[in-house]
N, C-alpha and C positions, 0 to 999 in steps of 0.2 A: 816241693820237698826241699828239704834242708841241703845242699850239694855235695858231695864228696867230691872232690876235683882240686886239679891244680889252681884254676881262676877262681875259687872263692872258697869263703870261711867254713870249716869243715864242723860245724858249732855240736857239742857233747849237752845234750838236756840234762841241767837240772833238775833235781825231782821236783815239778808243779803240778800235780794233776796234768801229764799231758796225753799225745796221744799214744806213748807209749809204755805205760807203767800202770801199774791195775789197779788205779785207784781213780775214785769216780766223784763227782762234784754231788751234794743229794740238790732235790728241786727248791730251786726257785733262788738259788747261791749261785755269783759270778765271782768269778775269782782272774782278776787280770793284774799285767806286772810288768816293770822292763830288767832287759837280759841286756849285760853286757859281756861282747866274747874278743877275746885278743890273741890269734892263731898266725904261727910262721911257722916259716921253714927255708932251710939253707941246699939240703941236700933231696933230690926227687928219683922217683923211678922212671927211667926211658925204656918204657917196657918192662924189662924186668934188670938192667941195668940202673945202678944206684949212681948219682956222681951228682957235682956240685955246678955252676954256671958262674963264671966271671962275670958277666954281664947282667947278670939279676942281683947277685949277692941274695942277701935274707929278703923273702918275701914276707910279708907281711899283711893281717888283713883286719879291721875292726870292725865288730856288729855292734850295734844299739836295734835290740826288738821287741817291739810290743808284743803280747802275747795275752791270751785269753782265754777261760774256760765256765760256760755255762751251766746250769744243771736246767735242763728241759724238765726231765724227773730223774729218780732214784740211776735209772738204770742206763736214760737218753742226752748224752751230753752233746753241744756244738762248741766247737774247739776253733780260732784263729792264731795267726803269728806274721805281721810282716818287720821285716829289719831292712832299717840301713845301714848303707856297708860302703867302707872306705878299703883299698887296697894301696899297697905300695912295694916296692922296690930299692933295694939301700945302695944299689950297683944298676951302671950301664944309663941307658937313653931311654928304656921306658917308665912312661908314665902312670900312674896311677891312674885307678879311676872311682869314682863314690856316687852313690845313690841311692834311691827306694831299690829295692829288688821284687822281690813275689810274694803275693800274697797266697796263702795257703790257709784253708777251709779243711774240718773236719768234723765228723759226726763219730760217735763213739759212743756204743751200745753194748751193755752188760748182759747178756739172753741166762747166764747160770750163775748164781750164787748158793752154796750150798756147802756143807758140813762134808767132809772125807778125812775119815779117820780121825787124828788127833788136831786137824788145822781146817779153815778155809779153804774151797775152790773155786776159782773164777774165771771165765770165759768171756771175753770181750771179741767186738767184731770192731774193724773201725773202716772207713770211706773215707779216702782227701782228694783234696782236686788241690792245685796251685797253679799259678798261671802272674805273667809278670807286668808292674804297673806302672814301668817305666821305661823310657825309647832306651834304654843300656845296652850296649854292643855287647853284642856274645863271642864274638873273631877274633878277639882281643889277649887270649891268653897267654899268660895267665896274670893278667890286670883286669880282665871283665871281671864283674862282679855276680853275675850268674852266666845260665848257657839260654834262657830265652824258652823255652820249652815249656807248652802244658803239659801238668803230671796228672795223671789219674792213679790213686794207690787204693790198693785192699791189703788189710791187717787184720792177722790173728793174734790174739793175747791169751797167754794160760796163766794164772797167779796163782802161789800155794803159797798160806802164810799160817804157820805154826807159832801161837803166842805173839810175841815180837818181831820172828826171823822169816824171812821171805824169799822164793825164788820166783820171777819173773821170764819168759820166754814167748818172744813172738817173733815171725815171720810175715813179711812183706811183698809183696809184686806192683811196681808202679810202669806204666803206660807210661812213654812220653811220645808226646808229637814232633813234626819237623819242623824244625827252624827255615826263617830265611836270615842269610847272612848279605853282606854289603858288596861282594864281585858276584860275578857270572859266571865263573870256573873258579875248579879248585881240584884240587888230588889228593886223595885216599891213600889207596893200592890200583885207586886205575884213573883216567882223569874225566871228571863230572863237569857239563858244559851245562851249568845251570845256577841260581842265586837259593836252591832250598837244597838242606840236610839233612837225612835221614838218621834219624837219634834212636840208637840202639833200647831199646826199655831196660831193667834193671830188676836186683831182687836185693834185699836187705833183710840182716839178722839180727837180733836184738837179747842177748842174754845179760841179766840184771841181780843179783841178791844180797842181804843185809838184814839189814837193822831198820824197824817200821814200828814208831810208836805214834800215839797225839801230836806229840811234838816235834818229834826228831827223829830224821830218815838219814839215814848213812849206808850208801852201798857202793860197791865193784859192779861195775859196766866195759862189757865186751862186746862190742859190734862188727860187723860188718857189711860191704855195699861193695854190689858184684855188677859190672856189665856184663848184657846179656848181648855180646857183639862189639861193634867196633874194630877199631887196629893200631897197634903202638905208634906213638911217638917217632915219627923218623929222624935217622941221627941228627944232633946240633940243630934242631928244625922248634919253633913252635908247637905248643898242645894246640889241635884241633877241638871244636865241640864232641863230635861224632866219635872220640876216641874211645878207647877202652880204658875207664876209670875204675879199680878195685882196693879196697881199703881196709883194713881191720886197723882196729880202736881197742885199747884199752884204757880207762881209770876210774875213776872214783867222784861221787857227789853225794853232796849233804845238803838238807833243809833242815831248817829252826824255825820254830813257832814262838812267836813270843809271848810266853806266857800270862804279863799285866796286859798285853793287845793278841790275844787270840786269833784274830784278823790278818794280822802282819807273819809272813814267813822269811824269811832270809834264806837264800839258796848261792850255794858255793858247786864247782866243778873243774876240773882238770883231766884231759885225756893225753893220749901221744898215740900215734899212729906207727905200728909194729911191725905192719907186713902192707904193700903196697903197688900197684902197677900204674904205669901214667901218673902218678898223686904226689903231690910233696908229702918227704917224711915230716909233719906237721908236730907241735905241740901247742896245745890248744888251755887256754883259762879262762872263767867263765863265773859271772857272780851278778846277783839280782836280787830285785824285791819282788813279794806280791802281796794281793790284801783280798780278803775274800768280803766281797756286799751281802750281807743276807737279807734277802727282799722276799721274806717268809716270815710267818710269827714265830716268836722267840719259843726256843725248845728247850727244856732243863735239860735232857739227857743226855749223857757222857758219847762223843762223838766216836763213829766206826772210823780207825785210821785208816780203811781201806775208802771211806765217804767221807771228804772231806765237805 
């Protein structure tokens, strides 16, 4: 999963067929791209305490991710994305750190497509697993560059789109596993004589709506990602993995298709982070290509902007 956290990039999806937006790849079209995201932040929440750090100054974190979306068939898509990620620090003695982070798998299945009332409706299901594919320190924060963690997630997705205009909503629950970290003890809220973590699992919200044509998607995006456990920041102390990380996001992305290369989309994004616990107050910017393979015979018909 993509991390909401102090240690790393808190990345806002451009709209690409991914696996959050109710639009589906038809068979036998691969559609892959890279994202690049560039997210800081000065000031975090210590629980639910706002304040700034001499010692970090502006954090800052860069993504470069590949990402991918196949169409199995109309309704059965498999989804990737892994990024590398640079962190850094404009204040104090710690250092940065950059690497591969986690790869992340999904399946993403439309069970209803159907006419209501004056617009489309749509129900998608989706499955991710991620899991990480490099020795990167997770104890590190907030300079690691992930928390180390397998996720297991299940998604729901409802689409309603009237002519052009769209609203999207899904809900989320992702499983994480325990980490192991690099001592043998550590403290909570009470003190653990052991080298593994116990990673609180998590839930995420997803509401999306706009503007949905052939070409050209422009919408407002509001999220959020809630730990389901954990415990604050203790004062003047380092973030822990195992903390309680909670986040809401708001802003906006766009994709363009380019009309002489139909193929080629251009995707732009921007969020900022509004309401927060344990999280930097983040601003996030975000922009990429992608190109769709069609390894099907050539169709004359005028494409569904819901089937790319």
């Amino acid at each position: 999963m993509l991390l909401i956290c102090l240690c790393s990039f808190s990345v806002f999806r451009a709209t690409a067929q991914t696996e959050l937006d109710g639009i589906m790849m038809t068979k036998n079209n691969f559609c892959t791209g890279i994202v690049y995201t560039h997210s800081s932040w000065r000031n975090y929440w210590e629980g639910t305490f706002k304040r700034d750090n001499e010692n970090l100054g502006t954090v800052s974190t860069q993504m470069i991710g590949a990402m991918g979306n196949y169409g199995v068939t109309d309704k059965l898509n498999i989804l990737f994305s892994i990024p590398y990620v640079q962190t850094n620090a404009s204040a104090g003695p710690l250092k940065g750190l950059k690497g591969i982070q986690d790869l992340s798998l999904w399946v993403k299945w439309m069970p209803v497509d159907t006419k209501l009332g004056k617009g489309d409706f749509s129900l998608y299901g989706v499955a991710g697993y991620s899991f990480p594919v490099s020795d990167y320190v997770a104890d590190f924060l907030p300079m690691s560059i992930g928390l180390r963690s397998k996720n297991l997630s299940v998604r729901a997705i409802a689409d309603y789109q009237v002519g052009k205009f769209f609203v999207t909503g899904s809900a989320t629950y992702v499983h994480r596993s325990n980490i192991e970290i690099d001592r043998n003890s550590y403290y909570t809220t009470e003190m653990h004589y052991t080298n593994e973590v116990k990673m609180p699992d998590a839930a995420s919200f997803n509401f999306r709506t706009g503007y949905r044509s052939n070409t050209f998607i422009g919408e407002f995006v509001l999220s959020n990602w809630t730990t389901l456990g954990g415990f604050d920041i203790t004062k003047n102390n380092m973030p822990f993995p195992s903390n309680e990380m909670n986040a809401t996001k708001a802003g906006v992305a766009f994709k363009y298709t380019l009309i002489p290369l139909p193929g080629l989309s251009l995707i732009a994004s921007s969020n900022i982070t509004i309401a927060g616990r344990n999280v930097g107050e983040s601003t996030d910017f975000s922009g990429g290509f992608f190109y769709v393979f069609d390894f099907k015979k050539k169709n004359k018909k005028s494409p569904d902007p819901k089937k790319i």
